[in-house]
OpenMM code with the backbone's topology and positions (N, CA, C; nanometers):
from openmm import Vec3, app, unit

residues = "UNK UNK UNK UNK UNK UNK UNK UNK UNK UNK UNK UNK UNK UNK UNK UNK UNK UNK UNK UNK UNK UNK UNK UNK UNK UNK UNK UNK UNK UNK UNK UNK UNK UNK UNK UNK UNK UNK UNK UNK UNK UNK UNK UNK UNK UNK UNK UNK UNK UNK UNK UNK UNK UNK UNK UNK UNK UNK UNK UNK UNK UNK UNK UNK UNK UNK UNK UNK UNK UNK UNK UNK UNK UNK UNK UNK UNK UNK UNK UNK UNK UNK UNK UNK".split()
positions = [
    Vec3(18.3214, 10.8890, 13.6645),
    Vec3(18.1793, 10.9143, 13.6551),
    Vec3(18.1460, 11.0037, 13.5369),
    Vec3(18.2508, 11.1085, 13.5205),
    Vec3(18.2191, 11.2016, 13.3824),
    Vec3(18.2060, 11.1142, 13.2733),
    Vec3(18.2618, 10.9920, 13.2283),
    Vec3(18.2208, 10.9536, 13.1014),
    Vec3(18.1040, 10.9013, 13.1008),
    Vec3(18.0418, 10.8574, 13.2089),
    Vec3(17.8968, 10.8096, 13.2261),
    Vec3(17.7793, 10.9062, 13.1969),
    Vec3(17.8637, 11.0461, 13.2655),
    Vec3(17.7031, 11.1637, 13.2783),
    Vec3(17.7297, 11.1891, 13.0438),
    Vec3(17.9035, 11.1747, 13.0624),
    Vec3(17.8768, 11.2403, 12.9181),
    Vec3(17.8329, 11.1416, 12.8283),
    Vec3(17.7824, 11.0097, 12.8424),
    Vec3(17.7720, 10.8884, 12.7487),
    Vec3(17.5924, 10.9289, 12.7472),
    Vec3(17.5608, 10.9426, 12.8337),
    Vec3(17.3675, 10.9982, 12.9054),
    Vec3(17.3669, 11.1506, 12.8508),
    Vec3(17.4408, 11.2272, 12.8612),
    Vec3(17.4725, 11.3642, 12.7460),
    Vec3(17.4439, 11.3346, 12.6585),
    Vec3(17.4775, 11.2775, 12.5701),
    Vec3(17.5069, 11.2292, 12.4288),
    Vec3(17.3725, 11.2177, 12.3852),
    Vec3(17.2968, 11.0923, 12.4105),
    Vec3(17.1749, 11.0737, 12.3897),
    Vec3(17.1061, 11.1921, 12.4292),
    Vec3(17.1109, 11.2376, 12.5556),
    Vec3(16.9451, 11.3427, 12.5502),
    Vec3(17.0162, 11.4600, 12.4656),
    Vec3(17.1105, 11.5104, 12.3759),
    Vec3(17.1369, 11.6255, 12.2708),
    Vec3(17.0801, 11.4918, 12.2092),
    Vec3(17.1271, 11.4231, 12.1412),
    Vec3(17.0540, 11.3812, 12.0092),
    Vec3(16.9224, 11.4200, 11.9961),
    Vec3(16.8479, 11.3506, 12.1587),
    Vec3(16.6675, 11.3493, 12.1552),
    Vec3(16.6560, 11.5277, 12.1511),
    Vec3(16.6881, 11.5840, 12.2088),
    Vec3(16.6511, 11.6895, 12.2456),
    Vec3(16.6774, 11.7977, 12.0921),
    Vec3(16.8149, 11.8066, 12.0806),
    Vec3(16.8442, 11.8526, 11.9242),
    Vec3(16.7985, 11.7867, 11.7607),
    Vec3(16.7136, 11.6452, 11.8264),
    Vec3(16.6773, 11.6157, 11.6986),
    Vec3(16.7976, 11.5328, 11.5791),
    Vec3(16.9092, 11.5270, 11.6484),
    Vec3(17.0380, 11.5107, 11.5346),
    Vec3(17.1106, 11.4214, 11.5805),
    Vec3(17.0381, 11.2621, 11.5400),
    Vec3(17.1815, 11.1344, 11.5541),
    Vec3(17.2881, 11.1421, 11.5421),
    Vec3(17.3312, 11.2572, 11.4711),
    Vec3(17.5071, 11.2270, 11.4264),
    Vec3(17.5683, 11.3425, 11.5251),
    Vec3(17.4736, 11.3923, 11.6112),
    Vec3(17.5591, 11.4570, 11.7302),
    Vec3(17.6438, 11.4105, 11.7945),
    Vec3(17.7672, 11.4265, 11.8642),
    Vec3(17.8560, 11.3776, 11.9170),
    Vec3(17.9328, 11.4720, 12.0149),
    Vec3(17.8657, 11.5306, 12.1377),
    Vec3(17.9217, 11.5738, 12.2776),
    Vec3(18.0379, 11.6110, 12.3085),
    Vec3(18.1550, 11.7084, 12.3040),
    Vec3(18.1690, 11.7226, 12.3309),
    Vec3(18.2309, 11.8214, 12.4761),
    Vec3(18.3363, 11.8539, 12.5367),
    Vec3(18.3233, 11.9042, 12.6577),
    Vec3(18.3545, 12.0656, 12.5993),
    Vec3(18.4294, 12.0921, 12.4677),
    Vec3(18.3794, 12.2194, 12.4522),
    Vec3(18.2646, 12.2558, 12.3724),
    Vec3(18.1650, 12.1744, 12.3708),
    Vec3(18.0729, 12.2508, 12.2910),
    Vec3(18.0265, 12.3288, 12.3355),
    Vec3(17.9376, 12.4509, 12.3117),
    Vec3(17.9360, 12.5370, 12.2840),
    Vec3(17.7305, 12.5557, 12.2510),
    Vec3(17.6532, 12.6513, 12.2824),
    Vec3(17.5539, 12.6252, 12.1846),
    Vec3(17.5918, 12.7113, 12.0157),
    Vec3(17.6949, 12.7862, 12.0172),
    Vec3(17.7431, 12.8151, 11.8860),
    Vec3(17.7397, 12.6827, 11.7847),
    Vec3(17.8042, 12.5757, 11.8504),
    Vec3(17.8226, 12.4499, 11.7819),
    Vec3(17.7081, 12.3267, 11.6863),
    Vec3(17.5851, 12.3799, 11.7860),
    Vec3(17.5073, 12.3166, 11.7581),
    Vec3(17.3662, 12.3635, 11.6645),
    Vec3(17.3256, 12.3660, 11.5477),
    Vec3(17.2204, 12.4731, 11.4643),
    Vec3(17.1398, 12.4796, 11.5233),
    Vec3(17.0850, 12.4147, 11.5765),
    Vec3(16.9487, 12.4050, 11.6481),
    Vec3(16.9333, 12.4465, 11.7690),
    Vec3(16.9866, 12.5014, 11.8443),
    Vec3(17.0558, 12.5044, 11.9854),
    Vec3(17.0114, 12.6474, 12.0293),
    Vec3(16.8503, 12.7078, 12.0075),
    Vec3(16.8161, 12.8124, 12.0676),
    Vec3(16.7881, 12.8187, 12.1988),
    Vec3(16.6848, 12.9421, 12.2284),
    Vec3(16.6693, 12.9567, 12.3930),
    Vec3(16.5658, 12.8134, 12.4404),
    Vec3(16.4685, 12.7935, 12.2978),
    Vec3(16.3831, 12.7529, 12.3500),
    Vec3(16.4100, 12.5436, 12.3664),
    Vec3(16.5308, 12.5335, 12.2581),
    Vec3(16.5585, 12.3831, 12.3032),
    Vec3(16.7013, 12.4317, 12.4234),
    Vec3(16.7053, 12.5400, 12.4711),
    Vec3(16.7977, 12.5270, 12.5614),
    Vec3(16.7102, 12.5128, 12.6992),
    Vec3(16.6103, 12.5784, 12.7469),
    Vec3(16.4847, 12.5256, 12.8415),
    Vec3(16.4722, 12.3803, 12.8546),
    Vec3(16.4763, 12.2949, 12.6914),
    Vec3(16.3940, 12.1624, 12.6917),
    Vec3(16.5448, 12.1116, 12.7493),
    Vec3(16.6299, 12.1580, 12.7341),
    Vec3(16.7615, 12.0656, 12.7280),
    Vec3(16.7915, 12.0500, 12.8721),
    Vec3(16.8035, 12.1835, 12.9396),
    Vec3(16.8090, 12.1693, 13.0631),
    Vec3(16.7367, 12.1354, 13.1898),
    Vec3(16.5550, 12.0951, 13.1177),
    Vec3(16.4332, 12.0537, 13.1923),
    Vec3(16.5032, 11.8686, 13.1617),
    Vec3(16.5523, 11.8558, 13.0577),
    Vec3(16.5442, 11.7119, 13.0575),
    Vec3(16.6783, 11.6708, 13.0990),
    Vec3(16.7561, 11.7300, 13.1717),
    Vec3(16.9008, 11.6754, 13.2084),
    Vec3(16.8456, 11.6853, 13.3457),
    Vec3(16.8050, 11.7580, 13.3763),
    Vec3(16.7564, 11.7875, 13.5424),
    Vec3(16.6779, 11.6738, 13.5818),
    Vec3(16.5830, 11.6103, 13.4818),
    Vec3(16.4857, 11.4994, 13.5001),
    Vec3(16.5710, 11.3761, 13.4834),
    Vec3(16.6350, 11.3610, 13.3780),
    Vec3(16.6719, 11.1916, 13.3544),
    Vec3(16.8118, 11.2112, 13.4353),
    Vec3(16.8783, 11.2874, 13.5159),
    Vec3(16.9949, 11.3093, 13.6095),
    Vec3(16.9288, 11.3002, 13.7638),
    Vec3(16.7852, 11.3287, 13.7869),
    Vec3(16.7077, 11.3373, 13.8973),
    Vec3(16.8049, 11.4813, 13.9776),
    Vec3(16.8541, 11.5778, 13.9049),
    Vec3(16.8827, 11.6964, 14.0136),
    Vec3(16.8107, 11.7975, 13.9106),
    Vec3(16.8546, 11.9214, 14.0361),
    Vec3(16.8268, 12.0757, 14.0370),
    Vec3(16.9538, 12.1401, 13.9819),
    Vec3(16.9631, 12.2405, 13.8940),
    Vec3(17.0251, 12.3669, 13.9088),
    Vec3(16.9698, 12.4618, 13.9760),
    Vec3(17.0527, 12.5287, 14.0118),
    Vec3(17.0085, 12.7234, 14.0237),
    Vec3(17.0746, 12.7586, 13.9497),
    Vec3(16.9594, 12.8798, 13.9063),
    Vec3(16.9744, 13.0029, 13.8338),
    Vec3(17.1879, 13.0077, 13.7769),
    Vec3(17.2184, 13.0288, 13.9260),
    Vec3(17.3803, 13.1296, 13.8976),
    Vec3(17.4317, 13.0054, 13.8989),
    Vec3(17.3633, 12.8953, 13.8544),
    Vec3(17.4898, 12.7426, 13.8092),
    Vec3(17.4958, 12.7206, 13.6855),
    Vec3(17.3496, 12.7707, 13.5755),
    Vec3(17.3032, 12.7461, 13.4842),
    Vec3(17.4105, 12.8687, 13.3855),
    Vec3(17.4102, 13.0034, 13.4368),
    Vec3(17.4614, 13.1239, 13.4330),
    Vec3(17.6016, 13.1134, 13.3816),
    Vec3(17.6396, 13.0327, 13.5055),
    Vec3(17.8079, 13.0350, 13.5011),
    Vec3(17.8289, 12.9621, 13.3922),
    Vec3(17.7849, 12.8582, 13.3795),
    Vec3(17.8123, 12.7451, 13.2787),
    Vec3(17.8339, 12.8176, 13.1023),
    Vec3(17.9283, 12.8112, 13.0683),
    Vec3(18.0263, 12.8599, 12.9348),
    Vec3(17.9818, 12.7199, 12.8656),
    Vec3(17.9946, 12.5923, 12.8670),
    Vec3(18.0387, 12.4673, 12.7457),
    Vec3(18.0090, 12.3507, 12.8184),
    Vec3(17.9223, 12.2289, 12.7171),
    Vec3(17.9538, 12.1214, 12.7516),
    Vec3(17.9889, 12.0670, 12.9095),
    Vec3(18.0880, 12.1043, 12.8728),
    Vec3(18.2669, 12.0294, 13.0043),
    Vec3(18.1788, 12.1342, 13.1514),
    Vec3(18.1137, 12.2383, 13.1573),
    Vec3(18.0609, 12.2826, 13.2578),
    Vec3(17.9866, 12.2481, 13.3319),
    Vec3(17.9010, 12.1492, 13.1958),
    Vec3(17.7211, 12.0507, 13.2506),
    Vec3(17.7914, 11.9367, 13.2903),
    Vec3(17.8629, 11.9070, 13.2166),
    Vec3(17.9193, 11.7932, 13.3214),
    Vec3(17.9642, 11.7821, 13.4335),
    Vec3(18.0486, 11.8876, 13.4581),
    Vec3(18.1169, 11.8881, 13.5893),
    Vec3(17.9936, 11.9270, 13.6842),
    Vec3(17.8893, 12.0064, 13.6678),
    Vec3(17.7971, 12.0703, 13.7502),
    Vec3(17.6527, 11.9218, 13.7651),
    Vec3(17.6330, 11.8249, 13.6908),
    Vec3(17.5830, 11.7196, 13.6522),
    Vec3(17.6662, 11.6303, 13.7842),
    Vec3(17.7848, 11.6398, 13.7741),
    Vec3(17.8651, 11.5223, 13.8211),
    Vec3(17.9287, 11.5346, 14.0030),
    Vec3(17.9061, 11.6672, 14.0120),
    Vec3(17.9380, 11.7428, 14.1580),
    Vec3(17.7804, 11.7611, 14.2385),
    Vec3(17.6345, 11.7197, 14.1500),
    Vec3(17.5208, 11.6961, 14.1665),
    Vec3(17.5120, 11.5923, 14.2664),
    Vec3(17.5475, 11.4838, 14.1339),
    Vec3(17.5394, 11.3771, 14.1649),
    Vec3(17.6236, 11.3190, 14.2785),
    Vec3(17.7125, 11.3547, 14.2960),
    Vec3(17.8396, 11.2945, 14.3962),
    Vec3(17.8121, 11.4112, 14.5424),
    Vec3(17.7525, 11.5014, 14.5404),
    Vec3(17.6584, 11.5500, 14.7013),
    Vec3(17.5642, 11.4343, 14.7037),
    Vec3(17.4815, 11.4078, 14.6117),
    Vec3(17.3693, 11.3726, 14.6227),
    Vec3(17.4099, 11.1793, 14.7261),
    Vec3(17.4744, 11.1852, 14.6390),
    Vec3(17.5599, 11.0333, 14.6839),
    Vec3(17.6392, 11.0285, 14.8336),
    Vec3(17.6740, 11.1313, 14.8824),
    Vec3(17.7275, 11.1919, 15.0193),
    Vec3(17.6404, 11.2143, 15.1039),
    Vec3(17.5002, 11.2419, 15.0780),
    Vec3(17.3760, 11.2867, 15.1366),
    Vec3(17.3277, 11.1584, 15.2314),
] * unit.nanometer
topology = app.Topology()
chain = topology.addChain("A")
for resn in residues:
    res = topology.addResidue(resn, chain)
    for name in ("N", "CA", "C"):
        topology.addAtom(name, app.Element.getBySymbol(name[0]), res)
């Protein structure tokens, strides 16, 4: 399922960062990315929450270090949600 949430990653950094030649990976970093302030970090995480149809909290968003974190937290979403 992770290469799916990260293939749907991929695209919303492009839309969201503005930059086709982005390319996802699980350590990125927002160091990695130029564009990658507080305020496209809001848009980034309003629009993964929407086109993923889940929620974070606060201390999920927190914990999350890289990439490889949104995924796993994206993908452990999705797979309750699927158990539900």
């Amino acid at each position: 399922m992770s290469e799916e949430v990260k293939t749907k990653l991929n695209s919303i950094f492009k839309n969201v960062f503005k930059d086709h030649s982005l390319e996802v990976t699980e350590e990125m970093t927002s160091n990695d990315v130029e564009r990658w302030d507080s305020l496209s970090h809001f848009t980034l995480i309003a629009t993964v929450e929407n086109e993923f149809k889940i929620k974070f909290h606060l201390n999920e968003l927190i914990a999350m270090k890289n990439v490889g974190d949104l995924i796993h937290g994206i993908s452990s979403k999705q797979l309750s949600v699927s158990n539900s």
